[in-house]
LOLOTOR-22050 format. One record per residue: chain; x negated, y negated, z negated of N, C-alpha, C in turn; residue number from 1; residue in three letters. Coordinates in nm, 2 decimals. Example, Ala and Ser with C-alpha at 12.3 -4.5 7.8 and 13.67 -1.06 7.14 Angstrom:
<recs>
['A',[-1.32,0.57,-0.78],[-1.23,0.45,-0.78],[-1.32,0.33,-0.78],1,'ALA'] ['A',[-1.28,0.22,-0.71],[-1.37,0.11,-0.71],[-1.29,0.00,-0.79],2,'SER'] 
</recs>
This chain:
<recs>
['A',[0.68,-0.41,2.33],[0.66,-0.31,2.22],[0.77,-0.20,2.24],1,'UNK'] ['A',[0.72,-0.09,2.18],[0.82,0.05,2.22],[0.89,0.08,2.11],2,'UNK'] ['A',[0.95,0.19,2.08],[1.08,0.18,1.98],[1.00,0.12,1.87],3,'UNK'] ['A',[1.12,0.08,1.74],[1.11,0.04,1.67],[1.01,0.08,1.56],4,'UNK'] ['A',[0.89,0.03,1.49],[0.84,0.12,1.38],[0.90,0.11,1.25],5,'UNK'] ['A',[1.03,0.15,1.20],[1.10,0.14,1.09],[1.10,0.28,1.02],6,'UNK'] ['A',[1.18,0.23,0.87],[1.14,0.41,0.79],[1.32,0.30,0.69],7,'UNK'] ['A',[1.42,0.36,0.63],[1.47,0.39,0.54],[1.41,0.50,0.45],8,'UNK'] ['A',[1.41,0.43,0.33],[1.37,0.59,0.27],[1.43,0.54,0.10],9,'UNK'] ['A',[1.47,0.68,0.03],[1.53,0.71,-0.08],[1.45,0.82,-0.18],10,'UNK'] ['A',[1.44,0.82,-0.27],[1.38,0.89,-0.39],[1.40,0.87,-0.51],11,'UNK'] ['A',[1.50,1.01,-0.56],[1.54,0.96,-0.69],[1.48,1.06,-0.81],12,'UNK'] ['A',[1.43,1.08,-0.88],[1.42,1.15,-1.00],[1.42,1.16,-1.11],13,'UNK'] ['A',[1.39,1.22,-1.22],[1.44,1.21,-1.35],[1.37,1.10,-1.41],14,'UNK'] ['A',[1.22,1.02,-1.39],[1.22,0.90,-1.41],[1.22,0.77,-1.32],15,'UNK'] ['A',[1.25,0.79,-1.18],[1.26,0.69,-1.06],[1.36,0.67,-1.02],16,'UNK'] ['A',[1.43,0.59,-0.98],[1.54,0.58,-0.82],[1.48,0.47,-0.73],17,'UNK'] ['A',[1.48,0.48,-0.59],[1.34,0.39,-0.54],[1.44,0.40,-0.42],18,'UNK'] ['A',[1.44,0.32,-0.36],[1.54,0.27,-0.19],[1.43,0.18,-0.15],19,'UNK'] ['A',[1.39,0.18,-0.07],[1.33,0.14,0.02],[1.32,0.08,0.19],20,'UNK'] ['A',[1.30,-0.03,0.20],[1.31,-0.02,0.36],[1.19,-0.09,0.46],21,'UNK'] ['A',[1.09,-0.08,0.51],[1.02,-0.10,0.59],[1.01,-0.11,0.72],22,'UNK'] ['A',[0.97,-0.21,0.77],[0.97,-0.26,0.91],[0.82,-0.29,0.96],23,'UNK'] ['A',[0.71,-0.18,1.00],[0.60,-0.26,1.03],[0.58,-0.33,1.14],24,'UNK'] ['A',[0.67,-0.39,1.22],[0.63,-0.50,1.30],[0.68,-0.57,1.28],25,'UNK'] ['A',[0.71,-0.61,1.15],[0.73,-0.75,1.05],[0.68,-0.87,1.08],26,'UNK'] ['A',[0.71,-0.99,0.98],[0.68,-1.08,1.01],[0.63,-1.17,0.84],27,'UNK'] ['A',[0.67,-1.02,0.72],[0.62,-1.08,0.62],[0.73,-1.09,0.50],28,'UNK'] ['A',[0.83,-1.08,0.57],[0.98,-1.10,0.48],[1.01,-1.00,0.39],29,'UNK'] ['A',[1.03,-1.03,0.27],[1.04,-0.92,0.17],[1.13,-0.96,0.06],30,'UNK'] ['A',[1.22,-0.86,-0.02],[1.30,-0.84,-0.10],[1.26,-0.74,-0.23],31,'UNK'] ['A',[1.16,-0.77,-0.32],[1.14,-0.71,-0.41],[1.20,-0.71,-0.54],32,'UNK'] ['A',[1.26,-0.58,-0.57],[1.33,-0.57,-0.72],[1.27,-0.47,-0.80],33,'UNK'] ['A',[1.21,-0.46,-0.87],[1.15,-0.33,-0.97],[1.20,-0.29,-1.11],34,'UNK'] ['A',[1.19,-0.45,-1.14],[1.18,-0.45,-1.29],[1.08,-0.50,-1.35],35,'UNK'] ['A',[0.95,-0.50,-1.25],[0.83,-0.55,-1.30],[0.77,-0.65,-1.27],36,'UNK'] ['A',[0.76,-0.75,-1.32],[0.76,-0.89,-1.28],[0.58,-0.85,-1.16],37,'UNK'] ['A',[0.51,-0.85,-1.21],[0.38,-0.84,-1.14],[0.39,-0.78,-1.07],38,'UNK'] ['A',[0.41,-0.65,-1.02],[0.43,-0.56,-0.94],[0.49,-0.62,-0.82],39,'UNK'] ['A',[0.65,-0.69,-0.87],[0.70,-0.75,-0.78],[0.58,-0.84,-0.70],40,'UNK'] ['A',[0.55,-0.93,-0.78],[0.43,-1.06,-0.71],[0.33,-0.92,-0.58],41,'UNK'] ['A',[0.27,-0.86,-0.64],[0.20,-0.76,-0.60],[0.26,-0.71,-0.42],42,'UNK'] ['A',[0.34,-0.64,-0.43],[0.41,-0.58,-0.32],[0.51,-0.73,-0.22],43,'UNK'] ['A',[0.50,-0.83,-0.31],[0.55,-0.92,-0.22],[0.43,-1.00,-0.14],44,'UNK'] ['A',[0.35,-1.03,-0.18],[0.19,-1.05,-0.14],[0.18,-0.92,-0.01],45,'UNK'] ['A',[0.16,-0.85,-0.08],[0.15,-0.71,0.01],[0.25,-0.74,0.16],46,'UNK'] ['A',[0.36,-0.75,0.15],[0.42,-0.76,0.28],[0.38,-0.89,0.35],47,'UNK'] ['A',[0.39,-0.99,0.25],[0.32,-1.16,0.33],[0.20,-1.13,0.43],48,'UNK'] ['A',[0.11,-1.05,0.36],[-0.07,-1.08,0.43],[-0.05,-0.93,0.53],49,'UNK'] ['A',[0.06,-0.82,0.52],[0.02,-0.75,0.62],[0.12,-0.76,0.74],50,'UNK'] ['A',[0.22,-0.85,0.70],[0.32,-0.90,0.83],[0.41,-0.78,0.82],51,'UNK'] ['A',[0.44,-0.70,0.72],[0.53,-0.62,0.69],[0.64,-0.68,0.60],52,'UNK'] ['A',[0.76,-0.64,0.70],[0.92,-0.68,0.64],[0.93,-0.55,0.53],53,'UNK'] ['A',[0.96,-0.57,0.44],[0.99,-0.52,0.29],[1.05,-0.53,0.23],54,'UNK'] ['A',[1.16,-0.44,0.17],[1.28,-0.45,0.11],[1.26,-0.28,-0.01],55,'UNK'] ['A',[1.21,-0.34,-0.13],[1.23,-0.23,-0.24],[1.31,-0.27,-0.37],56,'UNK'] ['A',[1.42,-0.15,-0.38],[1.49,-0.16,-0.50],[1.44,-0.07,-0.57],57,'UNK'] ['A',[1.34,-0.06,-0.72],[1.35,0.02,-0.80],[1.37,0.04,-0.92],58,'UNK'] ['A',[1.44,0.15,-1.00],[1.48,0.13,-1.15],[1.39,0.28,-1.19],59,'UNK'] ['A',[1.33,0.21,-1.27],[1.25,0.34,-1.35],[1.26,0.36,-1.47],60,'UNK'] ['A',[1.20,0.45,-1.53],[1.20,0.43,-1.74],[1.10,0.37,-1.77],61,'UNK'] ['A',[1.09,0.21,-1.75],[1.03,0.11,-1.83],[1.03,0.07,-1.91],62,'UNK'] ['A',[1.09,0.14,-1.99],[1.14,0.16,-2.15],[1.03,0.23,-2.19],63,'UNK'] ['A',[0.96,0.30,-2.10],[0.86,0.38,-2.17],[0.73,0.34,-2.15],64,'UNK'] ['A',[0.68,0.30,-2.01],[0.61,0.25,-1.97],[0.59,0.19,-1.81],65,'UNK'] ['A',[0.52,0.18,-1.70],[0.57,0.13,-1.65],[0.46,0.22,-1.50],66,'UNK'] ['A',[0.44,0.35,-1.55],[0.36,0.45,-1.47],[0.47,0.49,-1.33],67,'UNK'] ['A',[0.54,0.54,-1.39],[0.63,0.62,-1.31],[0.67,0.51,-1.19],68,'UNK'] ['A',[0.74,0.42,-1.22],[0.78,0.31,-1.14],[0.68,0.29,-1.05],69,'UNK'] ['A',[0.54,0.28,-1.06],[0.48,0.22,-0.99],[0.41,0.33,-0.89],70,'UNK'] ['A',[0.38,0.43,-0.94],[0.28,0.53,-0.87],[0.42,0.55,-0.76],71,'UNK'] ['A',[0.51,0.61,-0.84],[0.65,0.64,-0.75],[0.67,0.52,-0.61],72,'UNK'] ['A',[0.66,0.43,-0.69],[0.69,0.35,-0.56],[0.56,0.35,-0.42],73,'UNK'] ['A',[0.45,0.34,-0.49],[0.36,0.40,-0.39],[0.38,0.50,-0.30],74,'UNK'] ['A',[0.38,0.61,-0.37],[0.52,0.72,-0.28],[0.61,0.70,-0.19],75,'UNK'] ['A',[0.69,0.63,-0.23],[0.76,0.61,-0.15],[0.72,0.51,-0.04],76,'UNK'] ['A',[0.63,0.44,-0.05],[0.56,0.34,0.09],[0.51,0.41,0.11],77,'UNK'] ['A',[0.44,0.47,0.07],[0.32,0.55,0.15],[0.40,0.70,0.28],78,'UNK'] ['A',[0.55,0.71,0.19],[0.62,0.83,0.29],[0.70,0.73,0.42],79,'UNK'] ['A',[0.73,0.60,0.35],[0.79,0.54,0.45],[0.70,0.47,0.61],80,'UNK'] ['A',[0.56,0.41,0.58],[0.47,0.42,0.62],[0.44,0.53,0.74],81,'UNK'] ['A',[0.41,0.67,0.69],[0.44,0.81,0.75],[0.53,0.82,0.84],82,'UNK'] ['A',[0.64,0.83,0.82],[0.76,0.81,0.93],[0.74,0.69,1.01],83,'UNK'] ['A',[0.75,0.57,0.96],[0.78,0.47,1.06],[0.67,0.52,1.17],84,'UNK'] ['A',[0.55,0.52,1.15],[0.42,0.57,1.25],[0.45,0.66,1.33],85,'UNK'] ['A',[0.53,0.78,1.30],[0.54,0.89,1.38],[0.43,0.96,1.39],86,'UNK'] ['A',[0.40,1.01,1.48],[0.30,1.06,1.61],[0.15,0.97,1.60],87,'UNK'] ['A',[0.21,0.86,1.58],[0.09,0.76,1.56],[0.01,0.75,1.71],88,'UNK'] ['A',[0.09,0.76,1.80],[0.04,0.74,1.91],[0.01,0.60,1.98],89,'UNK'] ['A',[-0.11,0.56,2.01],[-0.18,0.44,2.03],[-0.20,0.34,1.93],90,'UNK'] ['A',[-0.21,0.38,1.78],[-0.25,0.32,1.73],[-0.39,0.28,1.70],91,'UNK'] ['A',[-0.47,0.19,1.60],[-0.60,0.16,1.57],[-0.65,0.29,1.51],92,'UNK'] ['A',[-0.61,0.31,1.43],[-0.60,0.40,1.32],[-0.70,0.36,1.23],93,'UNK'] ['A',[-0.83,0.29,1.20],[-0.90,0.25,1.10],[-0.89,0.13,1.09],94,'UNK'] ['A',[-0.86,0.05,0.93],[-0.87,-0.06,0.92],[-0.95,-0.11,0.82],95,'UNK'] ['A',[-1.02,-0.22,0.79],[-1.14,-0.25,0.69],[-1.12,-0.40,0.62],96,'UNK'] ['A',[-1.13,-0.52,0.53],[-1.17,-0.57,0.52],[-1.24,-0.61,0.38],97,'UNK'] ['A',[-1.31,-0.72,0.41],[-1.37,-0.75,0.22],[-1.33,-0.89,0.22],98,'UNK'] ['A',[-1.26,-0.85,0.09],[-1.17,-0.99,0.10],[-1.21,-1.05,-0.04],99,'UNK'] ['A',[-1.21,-1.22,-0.07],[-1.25,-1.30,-0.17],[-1.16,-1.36,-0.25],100,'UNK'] ['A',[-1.16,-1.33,-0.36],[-1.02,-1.40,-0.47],[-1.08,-1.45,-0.54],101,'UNK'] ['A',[-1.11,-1.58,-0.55],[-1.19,-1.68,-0.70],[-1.35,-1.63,-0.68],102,'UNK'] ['A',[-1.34,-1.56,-0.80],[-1.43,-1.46,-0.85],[-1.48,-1.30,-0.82],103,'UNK'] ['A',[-1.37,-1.28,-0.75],[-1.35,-1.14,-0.71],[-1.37,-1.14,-0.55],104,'UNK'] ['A',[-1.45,-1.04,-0.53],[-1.45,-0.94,-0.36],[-1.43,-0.83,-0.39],105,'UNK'] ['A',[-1.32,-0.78,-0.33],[-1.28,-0.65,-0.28],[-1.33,-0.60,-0.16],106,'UNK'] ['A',[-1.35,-0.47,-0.14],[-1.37,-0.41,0.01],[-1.28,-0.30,-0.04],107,'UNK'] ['A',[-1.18,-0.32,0.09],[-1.11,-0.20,0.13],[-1.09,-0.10,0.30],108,'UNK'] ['A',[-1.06,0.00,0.32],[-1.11,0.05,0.37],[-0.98,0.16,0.41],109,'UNK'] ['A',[-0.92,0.17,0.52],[-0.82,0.29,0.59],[-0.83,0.35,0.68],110,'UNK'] ['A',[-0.85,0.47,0.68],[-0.80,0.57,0.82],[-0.68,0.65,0.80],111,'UNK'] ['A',[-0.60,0.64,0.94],[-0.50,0.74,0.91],[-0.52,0.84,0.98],112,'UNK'] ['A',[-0.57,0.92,0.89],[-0.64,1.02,0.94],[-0.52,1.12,0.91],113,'UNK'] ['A',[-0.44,1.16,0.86],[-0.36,1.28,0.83],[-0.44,1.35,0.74],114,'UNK'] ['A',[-0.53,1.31,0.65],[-0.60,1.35,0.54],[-0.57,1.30,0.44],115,'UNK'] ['A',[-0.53,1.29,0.34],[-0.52,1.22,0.21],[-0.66,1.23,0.14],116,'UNK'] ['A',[-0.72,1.11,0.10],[-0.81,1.15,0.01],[-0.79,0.96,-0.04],117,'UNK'] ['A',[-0.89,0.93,-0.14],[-0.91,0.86,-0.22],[-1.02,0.82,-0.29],118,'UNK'] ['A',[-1.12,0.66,-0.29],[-1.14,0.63,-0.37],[-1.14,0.48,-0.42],119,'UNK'] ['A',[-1.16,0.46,-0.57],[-1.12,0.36,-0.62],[-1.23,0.34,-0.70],120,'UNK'] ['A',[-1.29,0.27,-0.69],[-1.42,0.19,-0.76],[-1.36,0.05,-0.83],121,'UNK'] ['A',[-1.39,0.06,-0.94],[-1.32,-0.03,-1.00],[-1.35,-0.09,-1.16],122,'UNK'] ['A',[-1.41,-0.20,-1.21],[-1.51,-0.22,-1.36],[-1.38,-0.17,-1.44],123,'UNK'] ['A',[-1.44,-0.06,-1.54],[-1.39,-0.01,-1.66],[-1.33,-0.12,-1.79],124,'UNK'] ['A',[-1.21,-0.06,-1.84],[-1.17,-0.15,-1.97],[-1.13,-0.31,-1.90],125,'UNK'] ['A',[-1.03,-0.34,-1.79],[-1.05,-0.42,-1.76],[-0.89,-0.49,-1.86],126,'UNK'] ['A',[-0.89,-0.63,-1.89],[-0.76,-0.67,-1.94],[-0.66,-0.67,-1.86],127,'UNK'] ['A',[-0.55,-0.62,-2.00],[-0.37,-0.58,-1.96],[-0.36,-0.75,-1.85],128,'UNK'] ['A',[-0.29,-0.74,-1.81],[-0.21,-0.80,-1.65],[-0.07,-0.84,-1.71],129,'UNK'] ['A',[-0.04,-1.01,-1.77],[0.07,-1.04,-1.77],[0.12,-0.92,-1.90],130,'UNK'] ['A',[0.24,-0.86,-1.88],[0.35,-0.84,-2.02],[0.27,-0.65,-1.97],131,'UNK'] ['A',[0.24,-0.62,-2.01],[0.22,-0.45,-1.98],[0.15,-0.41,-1.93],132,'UNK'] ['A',[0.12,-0.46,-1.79],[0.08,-0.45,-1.69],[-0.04,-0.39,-1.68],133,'UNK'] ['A',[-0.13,-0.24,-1.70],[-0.24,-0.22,-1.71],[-0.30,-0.22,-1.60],134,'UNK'] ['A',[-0.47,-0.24,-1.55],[-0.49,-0.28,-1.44],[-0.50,-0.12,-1.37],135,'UNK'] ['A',[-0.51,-0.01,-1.46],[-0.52,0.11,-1.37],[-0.41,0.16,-1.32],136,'UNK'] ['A',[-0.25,0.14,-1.37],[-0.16,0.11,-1.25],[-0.22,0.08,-1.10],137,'UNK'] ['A',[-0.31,0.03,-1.07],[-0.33,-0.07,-0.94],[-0.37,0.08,-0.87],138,'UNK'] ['A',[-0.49,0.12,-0.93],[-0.53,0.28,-0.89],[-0.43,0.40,-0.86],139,'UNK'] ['A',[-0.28,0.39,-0.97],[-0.23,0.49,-0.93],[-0.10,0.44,-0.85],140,'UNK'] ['A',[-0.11,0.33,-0.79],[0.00,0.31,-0.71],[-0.12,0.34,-0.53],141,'UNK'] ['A',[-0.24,0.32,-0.57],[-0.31,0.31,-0.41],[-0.27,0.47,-0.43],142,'UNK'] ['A',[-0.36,0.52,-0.50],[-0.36,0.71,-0.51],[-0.19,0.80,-0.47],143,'UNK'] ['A',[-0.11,0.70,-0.51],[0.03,0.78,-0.49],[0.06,0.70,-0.31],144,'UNK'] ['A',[0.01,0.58,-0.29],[0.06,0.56,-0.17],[-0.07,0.63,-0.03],145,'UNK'] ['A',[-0.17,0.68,-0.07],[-0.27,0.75,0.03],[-0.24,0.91,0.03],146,'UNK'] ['A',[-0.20,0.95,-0.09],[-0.14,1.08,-0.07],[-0.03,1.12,0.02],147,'UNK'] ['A',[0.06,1.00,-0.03],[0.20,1.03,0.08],[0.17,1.01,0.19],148,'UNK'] ['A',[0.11,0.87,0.25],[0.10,0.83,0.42],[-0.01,0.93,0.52],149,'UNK'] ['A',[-0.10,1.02,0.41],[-0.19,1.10,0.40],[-0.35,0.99,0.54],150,'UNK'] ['A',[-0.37,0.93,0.42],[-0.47,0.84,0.44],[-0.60,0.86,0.35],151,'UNK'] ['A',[-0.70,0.80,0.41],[-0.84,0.78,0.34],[-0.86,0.68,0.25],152,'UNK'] ['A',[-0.84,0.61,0.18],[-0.79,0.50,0.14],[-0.96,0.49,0.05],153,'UNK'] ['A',[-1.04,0.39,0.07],[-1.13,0.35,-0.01],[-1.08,0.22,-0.05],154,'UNK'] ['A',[-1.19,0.23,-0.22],[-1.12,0.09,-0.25],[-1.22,0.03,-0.36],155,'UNK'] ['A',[-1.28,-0.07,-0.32],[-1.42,-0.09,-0.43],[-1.39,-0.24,-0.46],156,'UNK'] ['A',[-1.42,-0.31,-0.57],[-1.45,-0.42,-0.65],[-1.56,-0.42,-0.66],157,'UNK'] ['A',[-1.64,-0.54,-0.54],[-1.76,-0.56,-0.53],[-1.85,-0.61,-0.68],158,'UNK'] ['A',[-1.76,-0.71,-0.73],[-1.76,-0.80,-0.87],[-1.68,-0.86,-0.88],159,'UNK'] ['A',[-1.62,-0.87,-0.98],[-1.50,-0.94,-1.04],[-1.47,-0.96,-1.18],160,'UNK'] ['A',[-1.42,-1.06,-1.26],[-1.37,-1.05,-1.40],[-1.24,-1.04,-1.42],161,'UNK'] ['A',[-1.14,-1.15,-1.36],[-1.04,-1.17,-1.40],[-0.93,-1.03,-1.32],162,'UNK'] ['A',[-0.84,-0.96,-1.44],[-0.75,-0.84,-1.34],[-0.63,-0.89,-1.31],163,'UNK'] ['A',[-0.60,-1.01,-1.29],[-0.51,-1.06,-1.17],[-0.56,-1.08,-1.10],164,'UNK'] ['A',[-0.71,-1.09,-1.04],[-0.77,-1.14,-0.92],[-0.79,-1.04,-0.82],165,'UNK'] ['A',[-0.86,-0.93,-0.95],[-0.91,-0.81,-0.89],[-0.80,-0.71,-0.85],166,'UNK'] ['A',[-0.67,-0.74,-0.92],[-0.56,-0.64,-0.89],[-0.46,-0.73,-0.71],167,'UNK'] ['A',[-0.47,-0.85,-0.76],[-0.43,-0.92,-0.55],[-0.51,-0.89,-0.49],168,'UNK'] ['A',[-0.63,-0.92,-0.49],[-0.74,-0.86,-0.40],[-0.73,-0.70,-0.34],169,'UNK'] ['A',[-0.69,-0.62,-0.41],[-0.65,-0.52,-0.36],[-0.55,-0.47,-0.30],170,'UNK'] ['A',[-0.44,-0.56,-0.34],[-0.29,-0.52,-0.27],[-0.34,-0.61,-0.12],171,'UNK'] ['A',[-0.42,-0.73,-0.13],[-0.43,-0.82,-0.01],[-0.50,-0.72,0.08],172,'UNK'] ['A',[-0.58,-0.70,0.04],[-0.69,-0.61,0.11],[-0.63,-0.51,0.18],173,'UNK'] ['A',[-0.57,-0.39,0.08],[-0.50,-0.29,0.11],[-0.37,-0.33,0.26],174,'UNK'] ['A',[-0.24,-0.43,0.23],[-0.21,-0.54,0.36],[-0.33,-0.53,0.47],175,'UNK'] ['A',[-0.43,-0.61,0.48],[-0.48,-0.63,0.56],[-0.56,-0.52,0.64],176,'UNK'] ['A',[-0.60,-0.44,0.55],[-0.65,-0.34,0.61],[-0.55,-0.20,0.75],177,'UNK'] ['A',[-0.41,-0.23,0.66],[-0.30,-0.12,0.71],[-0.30,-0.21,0.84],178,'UNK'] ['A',[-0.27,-0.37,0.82],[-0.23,-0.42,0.94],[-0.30,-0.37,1.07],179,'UNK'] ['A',[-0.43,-0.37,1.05],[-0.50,-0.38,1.17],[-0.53,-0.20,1.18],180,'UNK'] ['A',[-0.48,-0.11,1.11],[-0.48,0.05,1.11],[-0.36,0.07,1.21],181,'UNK'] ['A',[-0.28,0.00,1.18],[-0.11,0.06,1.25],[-0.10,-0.06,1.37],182,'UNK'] ['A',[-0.20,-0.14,1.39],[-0.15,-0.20,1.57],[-0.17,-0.12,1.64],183,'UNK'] ['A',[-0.10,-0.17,1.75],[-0.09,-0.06,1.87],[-0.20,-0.11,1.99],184,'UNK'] ['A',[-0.27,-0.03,2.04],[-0.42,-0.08,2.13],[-0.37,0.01,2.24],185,'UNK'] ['A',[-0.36,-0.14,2.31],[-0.30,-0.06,2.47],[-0.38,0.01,2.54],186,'UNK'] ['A',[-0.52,0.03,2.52],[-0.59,0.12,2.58],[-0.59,0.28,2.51],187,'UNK'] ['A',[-0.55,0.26,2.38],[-0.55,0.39,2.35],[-0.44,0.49,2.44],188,'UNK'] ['A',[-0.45,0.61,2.46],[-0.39,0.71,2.54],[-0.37,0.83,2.41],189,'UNK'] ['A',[-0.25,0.86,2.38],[-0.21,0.93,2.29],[-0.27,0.88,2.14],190,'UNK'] ['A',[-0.29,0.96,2.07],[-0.35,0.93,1.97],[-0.50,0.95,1.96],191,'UNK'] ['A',[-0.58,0.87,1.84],[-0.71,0.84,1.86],[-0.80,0.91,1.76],192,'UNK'] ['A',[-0.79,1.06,1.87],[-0.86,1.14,1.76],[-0.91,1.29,1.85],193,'UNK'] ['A',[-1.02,1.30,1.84],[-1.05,1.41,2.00],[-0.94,1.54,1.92],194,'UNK'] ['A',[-0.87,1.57,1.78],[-0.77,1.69,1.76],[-0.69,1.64,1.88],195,'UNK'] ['A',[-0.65,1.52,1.89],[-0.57,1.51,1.97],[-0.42,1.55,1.89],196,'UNK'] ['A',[-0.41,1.54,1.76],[-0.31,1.47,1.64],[-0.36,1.43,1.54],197,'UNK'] ['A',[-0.29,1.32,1.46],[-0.35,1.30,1.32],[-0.25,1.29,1.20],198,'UNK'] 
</recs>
């Protein structure tokens, strides 16, 4: 393997301070602190299934609610992501799966395309998640992390009831999909895109 694919990254603002560290040729090891108990479970799942080493400290105003923290922290993976890739030279660059939780299939869906776009299909009115926890959080932490990495990020809930099912299913998904987006294919020759950058 060729240099390392790592990112440090810091972001503080008037409602976030977010430190971050990322290793995608991980092995799954993670150190999550937020403040938010699910979240935490969430992003620590997240580094297990995509073999990403993960280390996030965040303090936000979850005194108020628990928006900022989360979308922000997307942000910030999604910029750390960005960096570590670089150039993105010989990567996959699309990754897909439909993944099964109980009751719940997710299909998720990545290109790193150097486009940001977004969608999230997802059943309306779904129940709060544990102490706060709303499940459309899950939407704006994908939306804040596809903006920054500047990804396509699709994201559908085939059928599901329960929103701890349907909210792993998509951090799992989302993992598994990046994993197989960001391997490196020894046949590829620069990056995999006739611009010939992405």
């Amino acid at each position: 393997m060729s240099a390392a694919r790592t990112s440090k990254q810091h972001r503080k603002t008037a409602e976030t301070d977010i430190r971050l560290e990322l290793n995608v040729d991980g092995t799954g090891v993670s150190d999550i602190k937020t403040g938010i108990g699910f979240f935490d479970h969430m992003l620590t799942l997240f580094a297990k299934h995509g073999l990403f080493d993960l280390k996030v400290q965040a303090k936000g105003d979850i005194e108020v609610d628990f928006h900022h923290t989360v979308e922000d922290t997307g942000i910030v993976l999604g910029n750390a992501f960005r960096e570590a890739l670089g150039a993105k030279t010989g990567i996959t660059r699309y990754g897909h799966i439909l993944l099964p939780m109980d009751e719940t299939l997710a299909q998720v869906a990545v290109d790193l395309s150097g486009r940001a776009f977004t969608v999230f299909r997802a059943p309306e009115r779904v129940d709060t998640i544990g102490i706060g926890f709303h499940f459309q959080l899950v939407e704006e932490f994908v939306r804040g992390f596809a903006n920054a990495v500047l990804a396509n990020v699709h994201v559908e809930i085939q059928y599901g009831k329960d929103a701890h099912h349907m909210a792993e299913a998509i951090f799992k998904g989302l993992a598994r999909s990046l994993d197989h987006a960001t391997k490196l294919d020894p046949r590829v020759t620069g990056v995999p895109s006739t611009k010939d950058v992405l």
